[in-house]
C-alpha positions in Angstrom: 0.0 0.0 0.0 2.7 2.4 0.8 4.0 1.9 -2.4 1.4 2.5 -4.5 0.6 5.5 -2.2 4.4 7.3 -3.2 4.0 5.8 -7.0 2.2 9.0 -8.0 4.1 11.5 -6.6 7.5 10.0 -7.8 6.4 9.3 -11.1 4.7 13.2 -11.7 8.0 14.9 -11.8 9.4 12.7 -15.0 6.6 13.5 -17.1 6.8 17.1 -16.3 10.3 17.2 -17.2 10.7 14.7 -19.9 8.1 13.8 -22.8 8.8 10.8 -24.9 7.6 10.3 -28.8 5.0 7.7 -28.9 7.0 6.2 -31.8 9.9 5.5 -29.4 7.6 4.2 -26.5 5.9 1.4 -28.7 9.2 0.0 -30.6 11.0 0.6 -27.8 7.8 -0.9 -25.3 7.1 -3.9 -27.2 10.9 -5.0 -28.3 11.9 -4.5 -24.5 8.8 -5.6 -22.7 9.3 -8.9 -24.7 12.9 -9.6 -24.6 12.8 -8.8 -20.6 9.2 -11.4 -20.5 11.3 -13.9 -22.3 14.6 -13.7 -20.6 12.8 -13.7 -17.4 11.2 -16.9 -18.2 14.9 -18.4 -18.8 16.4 -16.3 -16.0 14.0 -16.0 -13.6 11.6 -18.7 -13.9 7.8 -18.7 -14.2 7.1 -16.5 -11.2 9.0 -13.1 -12.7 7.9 -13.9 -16.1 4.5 -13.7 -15.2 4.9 -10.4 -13.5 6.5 -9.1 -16.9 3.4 -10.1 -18.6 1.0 -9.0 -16.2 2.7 -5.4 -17.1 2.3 -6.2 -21.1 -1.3 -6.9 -20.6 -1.9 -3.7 -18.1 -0.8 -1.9 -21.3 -2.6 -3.9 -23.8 -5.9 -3.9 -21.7 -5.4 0.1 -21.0 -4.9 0.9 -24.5 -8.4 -1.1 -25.1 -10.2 1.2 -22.4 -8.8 4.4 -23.7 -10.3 2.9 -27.6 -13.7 2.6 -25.6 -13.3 5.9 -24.5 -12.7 7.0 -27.6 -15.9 5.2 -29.2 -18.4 6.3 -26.6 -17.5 9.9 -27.1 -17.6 9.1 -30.8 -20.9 7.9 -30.3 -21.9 11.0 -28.3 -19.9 13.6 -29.8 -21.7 13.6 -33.2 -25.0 15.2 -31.3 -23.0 18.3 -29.9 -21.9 18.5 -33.9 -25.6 18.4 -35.0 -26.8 20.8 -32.3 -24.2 23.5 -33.1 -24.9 23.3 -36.8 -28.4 23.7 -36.3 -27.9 27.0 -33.6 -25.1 28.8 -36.3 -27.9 28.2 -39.4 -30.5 30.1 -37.2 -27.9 32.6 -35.9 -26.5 33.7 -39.0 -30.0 34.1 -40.3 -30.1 31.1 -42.6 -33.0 29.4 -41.6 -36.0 30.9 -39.6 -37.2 29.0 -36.5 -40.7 30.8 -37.2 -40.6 28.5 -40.9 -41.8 25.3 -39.3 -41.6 23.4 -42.6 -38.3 24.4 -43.4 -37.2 23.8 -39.8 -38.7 19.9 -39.7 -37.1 19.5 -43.1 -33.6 20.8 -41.6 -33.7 18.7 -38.4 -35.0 15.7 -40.1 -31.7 15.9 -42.6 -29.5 17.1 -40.3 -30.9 13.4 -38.0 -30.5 11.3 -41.2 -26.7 12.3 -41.3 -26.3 11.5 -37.9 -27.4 8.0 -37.4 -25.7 7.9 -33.8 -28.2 10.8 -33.0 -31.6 9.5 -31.5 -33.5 12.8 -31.9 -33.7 16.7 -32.4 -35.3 19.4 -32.2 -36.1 23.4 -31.6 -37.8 24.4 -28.6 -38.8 28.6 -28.9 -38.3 30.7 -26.2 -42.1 30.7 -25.5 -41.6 27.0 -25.2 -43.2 25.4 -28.1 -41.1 24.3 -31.3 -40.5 21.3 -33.9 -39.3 17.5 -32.7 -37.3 15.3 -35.5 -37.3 11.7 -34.3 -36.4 8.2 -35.1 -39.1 5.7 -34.9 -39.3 1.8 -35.9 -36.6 2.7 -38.3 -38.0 5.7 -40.3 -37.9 9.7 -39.1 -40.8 11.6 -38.4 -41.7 15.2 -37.0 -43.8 16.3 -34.9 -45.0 19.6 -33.3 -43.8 20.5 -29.4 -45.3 22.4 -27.1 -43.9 21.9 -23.3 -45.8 25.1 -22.0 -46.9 24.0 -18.4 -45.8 20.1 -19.4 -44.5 18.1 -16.5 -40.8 16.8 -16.1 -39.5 19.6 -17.9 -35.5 19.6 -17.7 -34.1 22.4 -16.3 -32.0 23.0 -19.2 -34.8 23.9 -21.1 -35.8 27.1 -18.5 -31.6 28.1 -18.3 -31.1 28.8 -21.9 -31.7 32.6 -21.9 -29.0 32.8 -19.6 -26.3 30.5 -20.9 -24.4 31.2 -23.9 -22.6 27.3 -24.1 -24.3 23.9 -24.6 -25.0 21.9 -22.0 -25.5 18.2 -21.5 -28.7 17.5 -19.2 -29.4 14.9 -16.5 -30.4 11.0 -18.0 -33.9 11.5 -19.1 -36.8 8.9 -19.2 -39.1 9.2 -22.6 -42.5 7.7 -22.0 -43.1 7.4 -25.9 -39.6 5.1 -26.5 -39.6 3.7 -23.3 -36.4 4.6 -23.2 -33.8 6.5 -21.3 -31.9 9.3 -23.0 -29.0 12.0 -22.5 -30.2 15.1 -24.1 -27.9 18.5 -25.4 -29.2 21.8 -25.1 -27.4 24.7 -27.3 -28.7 28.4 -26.8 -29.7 30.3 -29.9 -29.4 33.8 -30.0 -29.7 36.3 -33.1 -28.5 40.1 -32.8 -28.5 39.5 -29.1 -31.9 38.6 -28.7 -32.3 34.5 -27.5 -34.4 32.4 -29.6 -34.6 29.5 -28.2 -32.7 26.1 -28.3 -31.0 23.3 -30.2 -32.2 20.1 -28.5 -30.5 17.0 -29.4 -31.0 13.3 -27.6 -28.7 10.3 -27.9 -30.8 7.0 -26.8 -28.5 5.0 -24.0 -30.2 1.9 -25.9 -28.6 2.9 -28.6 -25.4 3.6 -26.3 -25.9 -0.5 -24.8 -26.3 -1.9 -28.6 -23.4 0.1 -29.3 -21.5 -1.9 -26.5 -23.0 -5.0 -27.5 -22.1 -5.1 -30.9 -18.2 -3.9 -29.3 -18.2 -6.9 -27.7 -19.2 -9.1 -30.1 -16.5 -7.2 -32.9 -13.2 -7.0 -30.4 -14.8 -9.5 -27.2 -14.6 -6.6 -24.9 -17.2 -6.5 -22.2 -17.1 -2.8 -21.8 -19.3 -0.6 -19.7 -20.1 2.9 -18.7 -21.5 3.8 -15.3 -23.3 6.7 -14.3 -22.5 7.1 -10.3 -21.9 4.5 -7.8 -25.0 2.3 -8.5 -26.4 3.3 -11.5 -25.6 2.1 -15.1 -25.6 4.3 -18.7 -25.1 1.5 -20.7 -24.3 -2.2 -20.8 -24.6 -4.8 -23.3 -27.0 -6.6 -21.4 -29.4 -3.7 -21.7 -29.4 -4.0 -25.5 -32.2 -6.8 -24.8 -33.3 -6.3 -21.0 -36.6 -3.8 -20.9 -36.9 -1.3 -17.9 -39.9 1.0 -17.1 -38.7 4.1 -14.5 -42.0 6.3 -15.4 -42.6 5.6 -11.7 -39.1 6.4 -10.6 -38.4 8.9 -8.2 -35.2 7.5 -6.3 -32.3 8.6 -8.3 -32.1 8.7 -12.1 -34.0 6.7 -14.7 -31.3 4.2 -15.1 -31.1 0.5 -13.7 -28.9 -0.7 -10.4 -25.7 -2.4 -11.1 -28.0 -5.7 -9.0 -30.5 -4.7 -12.4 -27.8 -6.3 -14.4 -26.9 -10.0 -15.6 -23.4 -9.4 -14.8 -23.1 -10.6 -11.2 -19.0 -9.9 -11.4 -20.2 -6.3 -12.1 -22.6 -6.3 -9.1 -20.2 -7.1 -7.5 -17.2 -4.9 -8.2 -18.3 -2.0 -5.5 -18.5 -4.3 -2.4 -16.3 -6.7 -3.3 -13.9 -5.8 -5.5 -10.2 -5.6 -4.6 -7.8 -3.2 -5.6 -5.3 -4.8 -8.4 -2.4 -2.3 -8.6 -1.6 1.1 -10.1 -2.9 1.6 -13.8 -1.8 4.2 -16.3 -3.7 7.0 -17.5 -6.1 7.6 -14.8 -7.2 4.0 -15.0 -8.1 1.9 -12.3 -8.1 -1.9 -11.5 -9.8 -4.0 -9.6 -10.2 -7.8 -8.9 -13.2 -9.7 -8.6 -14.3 -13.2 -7.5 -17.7 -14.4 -8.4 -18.7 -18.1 -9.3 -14.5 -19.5 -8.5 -13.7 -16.7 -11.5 -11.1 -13.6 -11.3 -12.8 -10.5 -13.3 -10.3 -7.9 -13.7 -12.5 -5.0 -14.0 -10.4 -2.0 -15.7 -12.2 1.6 -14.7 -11.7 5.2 -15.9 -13.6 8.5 -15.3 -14.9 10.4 -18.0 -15.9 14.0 -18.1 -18.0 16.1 -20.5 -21.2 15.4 -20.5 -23.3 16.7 -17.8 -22.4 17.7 -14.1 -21.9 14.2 -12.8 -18.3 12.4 -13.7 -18.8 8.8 -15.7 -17.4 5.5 -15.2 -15.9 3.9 -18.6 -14.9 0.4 -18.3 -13.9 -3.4 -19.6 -14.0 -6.5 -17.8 -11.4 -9.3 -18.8 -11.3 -12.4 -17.2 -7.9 -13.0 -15.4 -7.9 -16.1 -16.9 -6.6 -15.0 -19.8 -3.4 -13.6 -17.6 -2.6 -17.6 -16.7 -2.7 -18.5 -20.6 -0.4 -15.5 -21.4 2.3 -17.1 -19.1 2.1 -20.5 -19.9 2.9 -19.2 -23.7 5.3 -16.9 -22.5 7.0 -19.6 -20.7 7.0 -22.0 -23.9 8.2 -19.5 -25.9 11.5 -19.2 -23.3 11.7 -23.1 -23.7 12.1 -22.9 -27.3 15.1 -20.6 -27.4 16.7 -17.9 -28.7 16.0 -18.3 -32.3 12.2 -17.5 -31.8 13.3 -14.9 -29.4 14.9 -12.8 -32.0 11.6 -13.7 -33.9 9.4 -12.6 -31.4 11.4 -9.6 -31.0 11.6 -8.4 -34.9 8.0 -8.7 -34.5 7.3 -6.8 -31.8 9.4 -4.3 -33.3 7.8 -4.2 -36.8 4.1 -3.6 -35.2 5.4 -0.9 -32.7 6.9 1.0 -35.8 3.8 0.5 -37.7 1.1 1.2 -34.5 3.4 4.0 -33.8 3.3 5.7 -37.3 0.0 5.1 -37.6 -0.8 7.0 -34.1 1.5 9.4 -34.6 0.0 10.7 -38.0 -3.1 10.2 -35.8 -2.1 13.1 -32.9 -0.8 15.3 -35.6 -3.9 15.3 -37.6 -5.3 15.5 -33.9 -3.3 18.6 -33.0 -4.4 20.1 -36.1 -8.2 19.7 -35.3 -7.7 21.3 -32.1 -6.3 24.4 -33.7 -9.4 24.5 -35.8 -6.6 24.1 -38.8 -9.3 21.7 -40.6 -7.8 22.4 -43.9 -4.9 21.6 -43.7 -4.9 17.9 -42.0 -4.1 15.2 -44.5 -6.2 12.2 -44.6 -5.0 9.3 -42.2 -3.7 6.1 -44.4 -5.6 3.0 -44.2 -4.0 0.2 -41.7 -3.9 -3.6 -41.8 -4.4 -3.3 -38.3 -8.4 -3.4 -38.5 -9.2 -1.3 -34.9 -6.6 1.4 -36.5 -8.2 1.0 -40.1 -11.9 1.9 -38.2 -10.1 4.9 -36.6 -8.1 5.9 -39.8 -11.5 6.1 -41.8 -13.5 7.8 -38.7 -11.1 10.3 -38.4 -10.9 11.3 -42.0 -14.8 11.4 -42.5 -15.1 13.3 -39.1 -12.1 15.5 -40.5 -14.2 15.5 -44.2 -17.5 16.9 -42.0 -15.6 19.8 -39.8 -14.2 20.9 -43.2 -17.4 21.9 -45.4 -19.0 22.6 -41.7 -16.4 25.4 -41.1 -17.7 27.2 -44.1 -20.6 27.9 -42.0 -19.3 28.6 -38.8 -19.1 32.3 -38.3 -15.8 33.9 -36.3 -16.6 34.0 -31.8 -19.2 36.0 -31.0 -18.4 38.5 -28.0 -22.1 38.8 -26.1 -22.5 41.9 -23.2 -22.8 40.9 -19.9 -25.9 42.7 -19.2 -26.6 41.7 -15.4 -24.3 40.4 -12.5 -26.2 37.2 -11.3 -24.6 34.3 -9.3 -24.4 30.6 -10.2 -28.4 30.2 -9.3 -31.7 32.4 -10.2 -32.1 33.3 -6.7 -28.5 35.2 -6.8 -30.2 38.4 -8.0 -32.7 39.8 -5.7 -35.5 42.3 -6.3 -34.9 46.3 -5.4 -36.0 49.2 -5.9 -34.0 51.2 -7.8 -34.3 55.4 -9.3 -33.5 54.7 -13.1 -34.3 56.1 -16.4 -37.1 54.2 -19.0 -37.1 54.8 -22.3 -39.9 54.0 -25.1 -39.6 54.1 -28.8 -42.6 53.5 -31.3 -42.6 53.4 -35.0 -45.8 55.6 -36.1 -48.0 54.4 -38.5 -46.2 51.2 -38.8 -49.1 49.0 -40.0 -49.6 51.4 -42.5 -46.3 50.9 -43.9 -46.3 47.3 -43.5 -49.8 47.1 -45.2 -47.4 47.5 -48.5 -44.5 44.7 -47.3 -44.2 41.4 -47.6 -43.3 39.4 -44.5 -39.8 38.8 -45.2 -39.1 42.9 -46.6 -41.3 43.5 -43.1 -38.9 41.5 -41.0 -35.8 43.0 -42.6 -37.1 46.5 -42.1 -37.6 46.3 -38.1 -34.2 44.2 -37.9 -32.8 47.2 -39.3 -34.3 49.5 -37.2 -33.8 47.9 -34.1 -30.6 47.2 -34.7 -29.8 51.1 -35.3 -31.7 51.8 -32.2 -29.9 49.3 -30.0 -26.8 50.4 -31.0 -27.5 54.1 -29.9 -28.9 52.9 -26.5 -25.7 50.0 -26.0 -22.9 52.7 -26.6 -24.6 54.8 -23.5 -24.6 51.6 -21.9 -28.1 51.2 -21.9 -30.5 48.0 -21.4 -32.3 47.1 -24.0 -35.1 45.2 -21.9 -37.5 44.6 -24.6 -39.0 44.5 -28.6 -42.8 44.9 -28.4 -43.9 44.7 -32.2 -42.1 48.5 -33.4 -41.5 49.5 -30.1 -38.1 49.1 -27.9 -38.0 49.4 -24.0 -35.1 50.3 -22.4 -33.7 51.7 -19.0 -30.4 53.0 -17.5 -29.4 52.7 -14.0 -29.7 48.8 -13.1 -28.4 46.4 -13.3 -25.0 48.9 -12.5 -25.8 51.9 -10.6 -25.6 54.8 -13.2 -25.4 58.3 -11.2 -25.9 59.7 -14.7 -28.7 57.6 -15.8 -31.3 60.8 -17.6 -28.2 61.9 -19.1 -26.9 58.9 -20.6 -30.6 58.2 -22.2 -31.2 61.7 -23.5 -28.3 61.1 -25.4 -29.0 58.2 -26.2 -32.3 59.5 -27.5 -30.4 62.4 -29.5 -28.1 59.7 -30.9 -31.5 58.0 -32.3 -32.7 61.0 -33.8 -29.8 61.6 -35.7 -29.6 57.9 -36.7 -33.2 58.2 -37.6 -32.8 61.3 -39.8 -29.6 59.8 -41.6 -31.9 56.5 -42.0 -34.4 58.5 -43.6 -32.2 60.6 -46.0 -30.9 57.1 -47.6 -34.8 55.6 -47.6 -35.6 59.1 -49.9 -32.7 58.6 -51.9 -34.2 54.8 -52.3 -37.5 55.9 -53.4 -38.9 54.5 -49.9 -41.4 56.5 -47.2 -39.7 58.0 -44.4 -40.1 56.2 -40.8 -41.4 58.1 -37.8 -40.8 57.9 -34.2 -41.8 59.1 -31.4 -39.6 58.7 -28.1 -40.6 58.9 -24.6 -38.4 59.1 -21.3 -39.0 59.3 -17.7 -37.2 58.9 -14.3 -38.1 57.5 -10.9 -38.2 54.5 -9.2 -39.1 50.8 -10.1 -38.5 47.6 -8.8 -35.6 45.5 -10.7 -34.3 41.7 -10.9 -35.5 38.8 -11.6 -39.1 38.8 -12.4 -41.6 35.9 -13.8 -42.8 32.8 -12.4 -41.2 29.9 -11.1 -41.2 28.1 -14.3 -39.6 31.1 -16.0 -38.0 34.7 -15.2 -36.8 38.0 -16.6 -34.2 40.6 -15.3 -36.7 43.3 -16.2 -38.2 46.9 -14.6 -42.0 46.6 -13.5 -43.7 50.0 -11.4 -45.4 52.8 -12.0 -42.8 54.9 -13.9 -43.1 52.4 -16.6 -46.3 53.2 -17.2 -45.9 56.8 -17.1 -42.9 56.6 -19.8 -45.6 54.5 -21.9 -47.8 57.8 -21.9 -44.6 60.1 -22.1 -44.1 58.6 -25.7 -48.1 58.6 -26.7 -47.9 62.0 -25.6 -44.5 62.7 -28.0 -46.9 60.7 -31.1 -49.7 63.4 -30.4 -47.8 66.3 -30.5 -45.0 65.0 -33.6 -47.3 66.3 -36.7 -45.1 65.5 -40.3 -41.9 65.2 -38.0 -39.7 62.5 -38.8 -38.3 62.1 -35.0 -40.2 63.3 -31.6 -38.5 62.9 -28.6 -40.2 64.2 -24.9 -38.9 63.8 -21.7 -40.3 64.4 -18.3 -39.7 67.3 -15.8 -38.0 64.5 -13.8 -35.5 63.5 -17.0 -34.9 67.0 -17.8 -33.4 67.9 -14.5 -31.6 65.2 -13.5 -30.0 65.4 -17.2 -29.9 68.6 -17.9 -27.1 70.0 -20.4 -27.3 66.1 -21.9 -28.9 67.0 -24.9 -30.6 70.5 -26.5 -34.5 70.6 -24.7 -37.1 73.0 -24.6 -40.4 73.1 -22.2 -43.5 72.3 -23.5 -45.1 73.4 -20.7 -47.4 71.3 -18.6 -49.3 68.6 -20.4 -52.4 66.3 -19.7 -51.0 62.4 -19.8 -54.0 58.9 -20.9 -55.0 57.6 -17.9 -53.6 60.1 -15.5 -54.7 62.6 -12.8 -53.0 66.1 -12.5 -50.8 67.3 -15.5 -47.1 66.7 -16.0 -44.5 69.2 -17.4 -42.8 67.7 -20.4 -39.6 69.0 -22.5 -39.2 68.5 -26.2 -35.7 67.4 -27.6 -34.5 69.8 -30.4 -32.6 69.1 -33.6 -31.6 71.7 -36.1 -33.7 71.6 -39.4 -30.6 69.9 -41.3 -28.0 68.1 -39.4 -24.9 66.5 -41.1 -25.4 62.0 -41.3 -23.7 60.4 -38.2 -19.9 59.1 -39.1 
């Protein structure tokens, strides 16, 4: 114990300092590994032999749980692909989520091309979307709608407020009967979230998956979930479970669910085998007079909790590796050198092979997709699989990076911490503005929907702009109109005069807007602004299903009448901006303003002075 306590800490400082070539490791591992197995056999005797090849299997049966590994993400990984591809067509504007037909269409081909992908879809920020699905073999769509449904994953509710995928808790789906891992990836477009990718991997599909590996290479692998739970298992390709009813834990079967008993086994009475490499652990276990050696690793990256890879091999299979080691010593040299040249010829080919393998690798992780070569094909059939995987995943990332836009850098718009609840409700003095486009249905009487959709992305986008760079929050898009306030979520002692220039700043962008819709033949756009200051209550506001960072209170209102006021009193004016007494004073020299005088507001008692925002008749465009 005390060794295998120090072996970590003596054997860290090595690979800090001193990193070998994998091409030197195999020919180097495999001629030396033998010709020590061997000439411990005829040195030795049977007992240090067998420890030699106890080490030669550790390796072999390591590098077979690192290949599992690498197939159960490559079985996984392919859902995070679709889900991304999906979220960039909606972002850059390519496909509209609001086209339901051309949406069911894209997630039905996008599920075709992914056969490791159980199913996908686009759920809308109000909840309700398109599902893509496979069923009995063929793909079919279907509408979604999961407004006040039950068993709702939380994902779903977090995606306004994440700007990264993330992998949800094991799912169970009363329609398949099946458990599933699920993907959600955030969509947002000019800032504004949309909704989200969904994407579900069937852990059926994960246990044939297994079966079928151990039936190809006959490696009883396994991936658990936590301590007594199981992902996937090739025993599950056939066993049925129902866990509608389950509230205990996650919908997955208990390791006693199985018919492995050696696997049931392995938490209470498994023994510790000695250090592994790689983060790999082994353990021994007796069941029916048979050793399992039970080879375990974690794996991260999909969801909060930490899985369980592993393979079982039956230590049997140790014994028979030393009684041929121990022949071969028998024989002599001459099959010595043999086994040797051997060993050396598959190290150099395994380590070509792998090395071509981590340089195409290193290329992928640079995002250099272009310029990785395609991997040669290999005799050696699990390197062959790999070789061929690798250059159609390489193929895929290459005509998919035509569509992937450069980062996009979003505002942090609110300080929250890592929960909902880490934002409380206060009252706050701040400034609310309101924008409205007059006589917009009018104008759109004469659009169709798509010239319609570009026209108020345009505008919005102008307006936006004017309110962001006075660091403004833009807390809303009612049809034409915008809602935003200074002053929260950062206190802003300047808060009127940062939106009456912001306000001036739209006026201008307004005016230069209309100059190039004249020079286009097009109507002019009208606006009237309104803008108030006082107090409000700010955070998180909603229901429990569902929240906003948003301003609710009487000043609201009064900014809504502010700007019906500034619609009445704009005449043939392109731009009409009002702002209370309260705005005016607390921003005064912000921006040019004249008194209107007191003025009757809809739906209020008493009057209310309000200022008018001047422009010169003819002001030079905005640079």
């Amino acid at each position: 114990m005390a060794d295998s306590a120090d072996s970590p800490v003596t054997s860290a400082r090595p690979r800090r300092r001193l990193r070998l070539p994998i091409a030197a490791v195999l020919v180097a591992g495999f001629g030396s590994l033998m010709l020590a197995a061997v000439a411990s056999v005829l040195v030795l005797g049977l007992v240090s032999a067998g420890r030699n090849t106890f080490a030669l299997l550790a390796d072999k049966a390591d590098l077979a749980l690192a290949g599992v590994e690498v197939r159960v993400r490559h079985q996984l990984d392919p859902a995070a692909a679709m889900a991304k591809f999906v979220a960039r067509l909606i972002e850059r504007g390519e496909l509209d989520p609001a086209d339901t037909s051309r949406l069911a269409d894209t997630l039905r081909g996008a599920l075709a091309g992914a056969p490791d992908v159980t199913g996908a879809a686009f759920i809308a920020a109000d909840l309700t979307g398109v599902r893509a699905g496979r069923q009995d073999g063929a793909l079919t769509v279907h509408g979604l709608n999961l407004q006040g449904a039950p068993d709702v994953p939380a994902e779903v509710f977090s995606g306004a407020d994440r700007s990264t995928p993330q992998w949800a808790e094991p799912l169970w789906n009363k329609e398949s009967r099946t458990s599933f891992i699920s993907l959600f990836h955030p969509v947002r477009k000019d800032g504004r979230y949309l909704g989200q990718v969904a994407v579900g991997v069937s852990l059926g599909d994960l246990s044939r998956f297994l079966s079928n590996l151990y039936v190809e290479q006959g490696v009883n692998a396994f991936v658990l979930y936590d301590g007594e739970h199981v992902l996937a298992h090739p025993s599950l390709a056939v066993l049925k479970f129902d866990f509608s009813a389950k509230t205990d834990g996650p919908p997955l079967p208990r390791l006693d669910q199985l018919q492995d008993p050696a696997l049931s086994a392995l938490r209470t009475r498994g023994q510790p085998a000695g250090a592994m490499k790689n983060r790999a652990e082994g353990r021994m276990v007796r069941v029916g007079g048979e050793d399992m050696l039970f080879l375990t690793r974690a794996m991260t990256g999909y969801g909060r909790q930490e899985w369980t890879v592993g393979i079982a091999v039956p230590a049997a299979q140790m014994g028979g590796e030393v009684e041929r080691l121990y022949k071969t010593g028998i024989i002599g040299l001459g099959i010595l050198l043999v086994s040797v040249a051997v060993a050396l010829l598959v190290g150099r080919r395994i380590s070509r092979q792998v090395g071509r393998l981590a340089e195409a690798a290193d290329r992928v992780r640079a995002f250099d997709f272009r310029n990785v070569q395609d991997l040669p094909d290999s005799r050696l059939q699990e390197l062959s699989r790999a070789a061929n995987a690798f250059n159609a995943m390489v193929a895929g990332l290459q005509w998919f990076e035509t569509y992937v836009p450069k980062a996009l850098v979003l505002r942090l718009m609110h300080r929250r911490d890592t929960t909902a609840a880490g934002l409380t409700s206060e009252e706050r003095v701040v400034t609310v503005l309101f924008t409205d486009i007059r006589g917009f249905s009018r104008l759109a009487e004469h659009l169709g929907a798509a010239d319609t959709a570009a026209l108020l992305n345009d505008h919005f986008t102008q307006v936006a702009a004017c309110i962001e760079a006075e660091d403004g929050t833009v807390d809303k898009f009612i049809g034409d109109s915008i809602m935003a306030f200074w002053g929260a979520p950062d206190e802003q002692a300047d808060h009127a005069a940062r939106a009456l220039r912001a306000a001036h700043a739209i006026a201008r962008a307004i005016r230069a807007d209309n100059r190039e819709r004249a020079a286009r033949g097009q109507p002019p756009i009208r606006v009237s602004i309104g803008l108030h200051s006082g107090p409000v209550v700010v955070g998180n506001i909603g229901s429990a299903s569902r929240i906003n960072y948003t301003i609710v209170g009487d000043t609201v209102n009064v900014t809504a009448r502010v700007e019906e006021l500034a619609s009445r009193v704009q005449g043939e004016d392109e731009i009409s901006v009002l702002a209370s007494a309260a705005t005016a004073r607390a921003g005064a020299g912000a921006a040019p303003l004249e008194s209107l005088g007191p003025h009757r507001l809809r739906g209020r008692a008493g009057t209310m002075e309000v200022w008018r925002l001047t422009l010169p008749a003819e002001e030079p465009a905005l640079g």
